[in-house]
N, C-alpha and C positions, 0 to 999 in steps of 0.2 A: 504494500500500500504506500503509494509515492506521498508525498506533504504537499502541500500547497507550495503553489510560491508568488501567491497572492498576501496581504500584509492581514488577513484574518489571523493572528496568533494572536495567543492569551498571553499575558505577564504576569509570573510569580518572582517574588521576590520577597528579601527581609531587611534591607537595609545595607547589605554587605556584599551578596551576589545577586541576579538577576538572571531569568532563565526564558527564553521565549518557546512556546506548544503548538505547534501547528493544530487543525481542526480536528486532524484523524489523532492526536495525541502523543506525534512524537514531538521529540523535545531537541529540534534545531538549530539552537543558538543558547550556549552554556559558557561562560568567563568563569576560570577559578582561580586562584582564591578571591578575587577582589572585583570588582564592575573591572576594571583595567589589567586587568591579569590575559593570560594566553587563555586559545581558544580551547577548551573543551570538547566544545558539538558546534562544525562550522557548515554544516550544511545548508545555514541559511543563503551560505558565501556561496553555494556551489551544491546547485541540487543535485547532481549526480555523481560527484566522488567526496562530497564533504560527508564526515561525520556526525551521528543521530545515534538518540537513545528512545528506541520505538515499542510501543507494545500494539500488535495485532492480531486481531482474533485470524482463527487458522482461516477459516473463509469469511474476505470479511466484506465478499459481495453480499452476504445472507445479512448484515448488520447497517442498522442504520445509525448514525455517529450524531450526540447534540450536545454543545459545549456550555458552561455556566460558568461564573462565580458563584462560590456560595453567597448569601446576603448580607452585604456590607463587609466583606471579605476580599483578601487574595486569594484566597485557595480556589485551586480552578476545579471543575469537576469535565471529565466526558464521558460522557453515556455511551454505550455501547447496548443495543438492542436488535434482539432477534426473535422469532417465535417461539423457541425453544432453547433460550440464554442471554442473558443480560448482564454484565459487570460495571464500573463505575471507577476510574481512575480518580485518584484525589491526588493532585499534584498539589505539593505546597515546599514552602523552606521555613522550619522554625523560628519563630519569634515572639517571645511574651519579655514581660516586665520582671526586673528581678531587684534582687535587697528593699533600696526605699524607694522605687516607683520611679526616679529619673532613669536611668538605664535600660538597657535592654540586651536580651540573651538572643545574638545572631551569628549563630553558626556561619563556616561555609558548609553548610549541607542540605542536600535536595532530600525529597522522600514521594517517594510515588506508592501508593495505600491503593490496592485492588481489593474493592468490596464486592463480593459475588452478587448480587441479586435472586437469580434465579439459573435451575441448570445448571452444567457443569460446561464450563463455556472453556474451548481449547484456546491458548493465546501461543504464539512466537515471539521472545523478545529480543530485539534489536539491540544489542549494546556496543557500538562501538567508537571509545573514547578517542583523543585526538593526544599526545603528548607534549603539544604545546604547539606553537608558530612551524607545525611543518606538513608536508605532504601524506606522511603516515599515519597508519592508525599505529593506535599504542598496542603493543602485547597486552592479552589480557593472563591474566596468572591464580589460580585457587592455589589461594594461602591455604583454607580448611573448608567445612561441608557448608558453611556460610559467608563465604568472601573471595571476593575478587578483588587481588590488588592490579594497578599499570601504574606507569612512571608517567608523571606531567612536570615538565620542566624540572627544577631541580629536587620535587619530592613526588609525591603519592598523593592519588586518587583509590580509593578501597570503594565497592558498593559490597553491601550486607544485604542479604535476604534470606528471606525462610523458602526459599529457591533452590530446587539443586542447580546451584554453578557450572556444573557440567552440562547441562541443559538449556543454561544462557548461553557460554560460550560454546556449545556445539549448533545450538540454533533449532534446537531439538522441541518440536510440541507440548506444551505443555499443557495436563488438563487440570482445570482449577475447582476441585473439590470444596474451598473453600477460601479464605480471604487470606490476600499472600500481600506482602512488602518487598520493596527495593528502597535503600537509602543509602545515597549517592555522597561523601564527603572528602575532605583534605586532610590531609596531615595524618589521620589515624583515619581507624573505622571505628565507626557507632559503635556502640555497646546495647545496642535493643535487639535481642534475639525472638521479642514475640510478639507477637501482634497485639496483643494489649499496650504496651511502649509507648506502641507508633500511636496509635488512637488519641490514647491518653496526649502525644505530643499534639496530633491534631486540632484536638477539643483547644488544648491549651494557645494551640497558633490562633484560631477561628477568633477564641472569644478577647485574641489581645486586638485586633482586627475591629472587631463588633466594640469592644469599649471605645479603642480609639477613636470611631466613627457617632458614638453614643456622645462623646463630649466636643462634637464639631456643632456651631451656628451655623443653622441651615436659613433660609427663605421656605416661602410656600411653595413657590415653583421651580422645575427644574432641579429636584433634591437629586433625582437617581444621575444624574449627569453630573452635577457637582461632585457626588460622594464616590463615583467612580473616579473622578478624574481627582479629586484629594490623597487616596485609595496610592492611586497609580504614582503622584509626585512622591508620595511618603516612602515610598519603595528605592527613591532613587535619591535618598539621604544618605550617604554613610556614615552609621551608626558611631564609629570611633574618632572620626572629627568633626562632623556635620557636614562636608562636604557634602554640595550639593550637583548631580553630572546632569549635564544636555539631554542625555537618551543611554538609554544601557546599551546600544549597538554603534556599530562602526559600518562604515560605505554601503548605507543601504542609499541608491543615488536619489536625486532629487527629479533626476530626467532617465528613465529608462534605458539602457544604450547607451549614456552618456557618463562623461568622467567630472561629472561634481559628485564626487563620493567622497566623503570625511570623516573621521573620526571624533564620535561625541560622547566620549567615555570619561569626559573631563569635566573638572568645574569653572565655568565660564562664568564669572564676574555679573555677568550682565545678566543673563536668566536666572542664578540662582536670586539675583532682587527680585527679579518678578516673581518668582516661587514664595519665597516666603513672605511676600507681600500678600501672594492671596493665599496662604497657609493664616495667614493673621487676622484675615476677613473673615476665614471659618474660626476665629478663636484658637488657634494653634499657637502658640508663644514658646514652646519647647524649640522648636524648630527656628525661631529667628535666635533665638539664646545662642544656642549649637553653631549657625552659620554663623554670627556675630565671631565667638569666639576665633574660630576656625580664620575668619577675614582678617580679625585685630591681628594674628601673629604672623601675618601675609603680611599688614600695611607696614606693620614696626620694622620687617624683617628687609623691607626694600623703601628706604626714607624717599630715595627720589624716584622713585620711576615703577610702574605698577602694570603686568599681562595682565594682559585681555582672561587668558585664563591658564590655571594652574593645575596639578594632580590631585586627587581625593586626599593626599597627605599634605598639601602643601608647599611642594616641589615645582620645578622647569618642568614644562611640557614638553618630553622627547619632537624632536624634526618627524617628518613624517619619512617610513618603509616602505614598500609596496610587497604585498605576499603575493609572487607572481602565478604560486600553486594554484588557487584559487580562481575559479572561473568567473568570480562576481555577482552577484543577486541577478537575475536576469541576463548574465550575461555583462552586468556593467563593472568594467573593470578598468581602473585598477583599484584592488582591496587596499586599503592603508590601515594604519596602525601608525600612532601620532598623530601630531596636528601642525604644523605651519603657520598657524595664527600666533603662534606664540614668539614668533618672529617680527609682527604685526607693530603700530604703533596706534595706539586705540584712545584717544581721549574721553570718549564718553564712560568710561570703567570708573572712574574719578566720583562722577557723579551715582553709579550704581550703588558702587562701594559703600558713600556717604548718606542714600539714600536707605540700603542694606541696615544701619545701625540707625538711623533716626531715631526708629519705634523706642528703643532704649532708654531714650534720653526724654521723649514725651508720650508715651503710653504707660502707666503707673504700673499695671499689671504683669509688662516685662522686667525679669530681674536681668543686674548688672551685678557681679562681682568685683568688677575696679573701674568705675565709670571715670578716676584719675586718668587711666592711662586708654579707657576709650578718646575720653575726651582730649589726646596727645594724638592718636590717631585722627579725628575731625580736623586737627589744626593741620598737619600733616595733609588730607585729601583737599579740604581748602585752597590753600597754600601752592598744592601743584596743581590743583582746577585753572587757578588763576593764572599761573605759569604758564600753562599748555594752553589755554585758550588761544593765542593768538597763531596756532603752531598749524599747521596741517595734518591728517591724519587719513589711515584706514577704512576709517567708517563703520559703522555697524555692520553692515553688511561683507567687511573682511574683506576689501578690493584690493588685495595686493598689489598691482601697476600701478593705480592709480590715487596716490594723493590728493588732498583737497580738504576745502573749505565747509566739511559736510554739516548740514543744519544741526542733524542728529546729537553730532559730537558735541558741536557749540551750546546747544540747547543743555546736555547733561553737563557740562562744564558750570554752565549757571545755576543749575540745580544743585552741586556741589557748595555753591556759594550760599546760593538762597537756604537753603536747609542749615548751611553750616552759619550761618546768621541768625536765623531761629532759633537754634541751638544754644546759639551766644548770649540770646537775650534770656531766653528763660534759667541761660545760669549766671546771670548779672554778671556778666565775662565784656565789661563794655569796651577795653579797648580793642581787641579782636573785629567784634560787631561793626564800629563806628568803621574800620578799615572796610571790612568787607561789604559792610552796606554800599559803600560808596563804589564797588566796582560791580555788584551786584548789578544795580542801576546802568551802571556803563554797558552791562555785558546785556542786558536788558536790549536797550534800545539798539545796539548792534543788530543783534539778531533779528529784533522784529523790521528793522532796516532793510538790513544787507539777506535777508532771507526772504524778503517778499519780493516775488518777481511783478510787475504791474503788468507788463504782456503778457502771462500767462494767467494773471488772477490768482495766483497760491502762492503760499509759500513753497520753495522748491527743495532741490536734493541737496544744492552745494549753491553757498553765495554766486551771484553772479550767472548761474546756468539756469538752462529754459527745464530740465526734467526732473518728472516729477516723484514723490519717493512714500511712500507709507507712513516712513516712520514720523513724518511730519505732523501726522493724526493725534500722535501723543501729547502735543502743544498743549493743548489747553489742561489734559490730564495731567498733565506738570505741573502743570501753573502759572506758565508764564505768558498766558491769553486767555481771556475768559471764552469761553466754547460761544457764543451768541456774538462774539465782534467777526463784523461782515470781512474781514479777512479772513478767520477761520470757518466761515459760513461757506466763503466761495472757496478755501481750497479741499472739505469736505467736498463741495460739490462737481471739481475738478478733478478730485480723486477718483469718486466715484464714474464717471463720466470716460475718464482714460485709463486707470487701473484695473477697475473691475472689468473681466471677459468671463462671459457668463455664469454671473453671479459672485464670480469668485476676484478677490482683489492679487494682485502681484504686486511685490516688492517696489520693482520699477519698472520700465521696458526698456530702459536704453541698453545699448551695449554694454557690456564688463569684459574682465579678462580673459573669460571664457566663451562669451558672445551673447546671443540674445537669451535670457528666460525664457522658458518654455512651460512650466507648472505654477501654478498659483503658489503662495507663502501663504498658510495656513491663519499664521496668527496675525497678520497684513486685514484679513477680514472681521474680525474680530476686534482690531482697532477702528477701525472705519462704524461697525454698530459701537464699539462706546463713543466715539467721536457721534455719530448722529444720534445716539437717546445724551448724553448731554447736552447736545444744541435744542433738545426739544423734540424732535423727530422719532420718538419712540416708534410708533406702529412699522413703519422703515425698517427701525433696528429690529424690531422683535423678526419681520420677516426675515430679513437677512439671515439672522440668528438660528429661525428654527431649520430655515434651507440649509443651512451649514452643518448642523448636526445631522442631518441625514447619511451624510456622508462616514459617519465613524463606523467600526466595522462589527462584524456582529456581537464583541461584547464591549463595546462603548468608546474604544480605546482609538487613539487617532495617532498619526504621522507627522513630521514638517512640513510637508506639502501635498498637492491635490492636482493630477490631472484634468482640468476643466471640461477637457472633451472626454475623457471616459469615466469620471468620478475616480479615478484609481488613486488609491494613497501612494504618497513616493517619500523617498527620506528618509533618513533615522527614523527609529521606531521601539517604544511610543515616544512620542519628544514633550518633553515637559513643559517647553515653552506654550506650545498648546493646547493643552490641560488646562496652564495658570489662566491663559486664557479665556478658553470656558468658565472657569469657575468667575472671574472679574466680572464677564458679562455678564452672565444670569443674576451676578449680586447687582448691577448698576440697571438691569433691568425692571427689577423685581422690587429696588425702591418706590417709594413714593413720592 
């Protein structure tokens, strides 16, 4: 039974690793030990000679296949159904709450739980691990009557089951009398020999899942798409810094066929503000605590000069490799590992950074452990806002050729200010303030200047040029234009007008270093509805809004981008910038 290689996979995870399931329930895309670790299971890279850990019933045309989360869960379930047998896959990775409630117990380990239903339903399981960055499968090895060891990079992968091992790796039918386990980890092997164990861990992942979803502020509309997409970001925390990554996969492309394929297994500056921005709209504050942290010893650690984005530890973002093994997702090749943005000169980081720690300093209900030396870091992101302002840069969008004057950048440079002005005042810090107010204002009317084009009616992508850019939308969500001044009225309506192709908005259309866009920017749409329900235009946004969620795929979960002519998801997968997205909207719709 081949897997999809359509972007219909489920996502488990715990905070540490990440695992993507295709429909029929293999499990395609595995990173161990870490979201950034070698590959595992790279068959998402390469339907036909990558590696997959698959369970299939012996005929499994007689079976019909329907995939779930449990409710308010990661754990995925897939049904498996015939006239005469039934089973149920419970893929999950471990995680509950341990000592005094702040921490959390996140293995690197998978557990795949086969609950029989009904019958005595034959299965073949597919196990074959990958031993890191190469073209082989790994040896598989029985340690004893319960264990498989292989070598993955420089240690061990063991799976444990109440399986005969000789029956996995001979590939031999198996008939399932009763409810059998597989649990997949690093470093050692489990110590659960019975099925009782694994349940028991079950029960306990499910209900850490269910509480955490229990103490989220919802709205009335649009819960199950919020709390999916809450769900989905929380998985892509790591747990032992707070690092927060882009998407748990790498070069899944943006254009099929095409070579924008990147690696987003990192933590980028820019998205994680926006994650825990709307992690803090559902009442999550653990989560901006963690990243805060996690940033302060980024900023301290580099006084002058600050990537675009760094490692789940806090490290240089390796240059980018290509696996030339790998035939690429579709075909789109080349696979990479690293990223080249880190190369980048990004001003707009300045202002995420400083926007990232705000809530600290003015939401009561976030704690600070040394708000002294947060408050050394603001002077710090300030300080080089100011500096870099006048400088050219990358842009959000990571144009490496081409430098320039981008709105984007200039815009979060003053948001570094303005916030960090804010900041100043409500800790009666006034010579700081009196400085930065004064350039604030400067950097103010710059941009509302030098960024409105009067031929084109919008504000554009780079001072001085005719085209036009998304990220412009975000203007008034900043704050540095009120959403109803007929500037931002008409480049809403500008945008709309030349960005959107059917239905769906793009980034930009002009050329870049790679040439024209071809897919829609997922979350490009998404700002455009909050940009029109803050100017008033609700009914608009709401449409927009609900058209756009059609497109996620059958269990809720979306991409970075969107083929406009075949609805097809493209991109990293799931991308969290996405999600945050959803969740922003539905809370700015659902006001009053």
């Amino acid at each position: 039974m081949k897997s999809q290689v359509s972007l219909d996979y489920g996502l488990i995870g715990n905070g540490r690793v990440c695992a993507l399931i295709s429909p029929v329930g293999g499990i395609d895309y595995l990173c161990m030990p870490t979201f950034e670790s070698a590959f595992v299971f790279d068959r998402l890279l390469d339907v036909e000679c990558g590696s997959y850990f698959g369970i299939e019933p012996v005929s499994p045309e007689l079976y019909t296949i329907h995939q779930t989360y449990e409710k308010n869960s990661n754990v995925l379930l897939t049904v498996f159904a015939s006239t005469f047998a039934s089973f149920v896959i419970h893929d999950f990775m471990p995680r509950w709450e341990v000592w005094d409630g702040n921490r959390s117990y996140t293995p690197p380990e998978l557990y795949r739980y086969i609950e029989v239903r009904f019958g005595e339903p034959e299965i073949i399981i597919h196990y074959h691990p990958k031993a890191g960055y190469q073209p082989e499968l790994a040896p598989c090895l029985m340690v004893n009557e319960t264990t498989i060891e292989s070598p993955h990079q420089d240690n061990s992968l063991f799976l444990v089951t109440n399986i005969s091992p000789v029956q996995i790796i001979g590939k031999e039918p198996i008939c399932l009398k009763g409810d059998v386990f597989l649990s997949l980890s690093y470093y050692q092997p489990t110590h659960d020999y019975v099925i009782t164990a694994i349940k028991e861990k079950l029960i306990r992942t499910n209900h850490y899942w269910q509480r955490w979803v229990k103490h989220c502020y919802l709205p009335d509309e649009y819960q199950t798409q919020i709390i999916r997409s809450a769900l989905t970001l929380k998985q892509m925390i790591y747990e032992p810094t707070g690092a927060i990554i882009a998407a748990p996969t790498t070069s899944l492309p943006e254009i099929i066929g095409g070579i924008r394929n990147w690696d987003y297994r990192y933590c980028w500056i820019r998205d994680s503000f926006f994650t825990v921005n709307a992690l803090l709209k559902l009442s999550k504050f653990e989560e901006t605590e963690n990243f805060v942290a996690y940033l302060s010893k980024i900023v301290l650690a580099h006084p002058g000069y600050l990537k675009p984005l760094y490692t789940i530890e806090g490290h240089d973002v390796p240059t980018v490799n290509h696996l030339d093994y790998l035939a690429g997702f579709h075909g789109s090749q080349p696979v990479r590992i690293g990223n080249d943005a880190t190369l980048h000169h990004q001003t707009d980081v300045y202002g995420e950074a400083l926007l990232s720690m705000y809530p600290v300093f003015v939401d009561e209900r976030v704690v600070c452990p040394n708000c002294d030396l947060l408050w050394t870091c603001v002077e710090q992101l300030v300080d080089l806002a100011i500096q870099k302002f006048p400088e050219k840069d990358n842009g959000i969008w990571e144009i490496g050729d081409r430098p320039d004057h981008y709105t984007f950048s200039k815009l979060m440079c003053w948001v570094a200010v303005d916030r960090g002005c804010k900041i100043a005042y409500k800790l009666k810090r006034q010579t700081p303030y009196r400085k930065w107010n004064q350039k604030r204002k400067l950097m103010r009317e710059m941009i509302l200047g030098s960024a409105w084009n009067d031929d084109r009616q919008a504000f554009t992508q780079a001072y001085g040029k005719n085209d036009l850019d998304a990220s412009t939308l975000l203007m008034p969500i900043l704050g540095i234009i009120e959403p109803k001044d007929p500037r931002m009225l008409a480049t809403i309506k500008r945008s709309e007008e030349e960005l959107m192709i059917d239905g769906l908005m793009f980034r930009y259309t002009n050329h870049d270093e790679l040439g024209l866009p071809e897919n829609a920017f997922t979350i490009c749409t998404f700002w455009l509805i909050d940009a029109l329900t803050l100017s008033g235009q609700k009914r608009k946004a709401r449409q927009h809004f609900e058209h756009l969620l059609s497109f996620g795929n059958p269990l809720g979960l979306f991409s970075e981008d969107i083929n406009q002519k075949t609805g097809e998801l493209t991109g990293n997968f799931p991308q969290a910038y996405t999600h945050v997205a959803i969740i922003n909207s539905a809370m700015l719709l659902t006001q009053n």
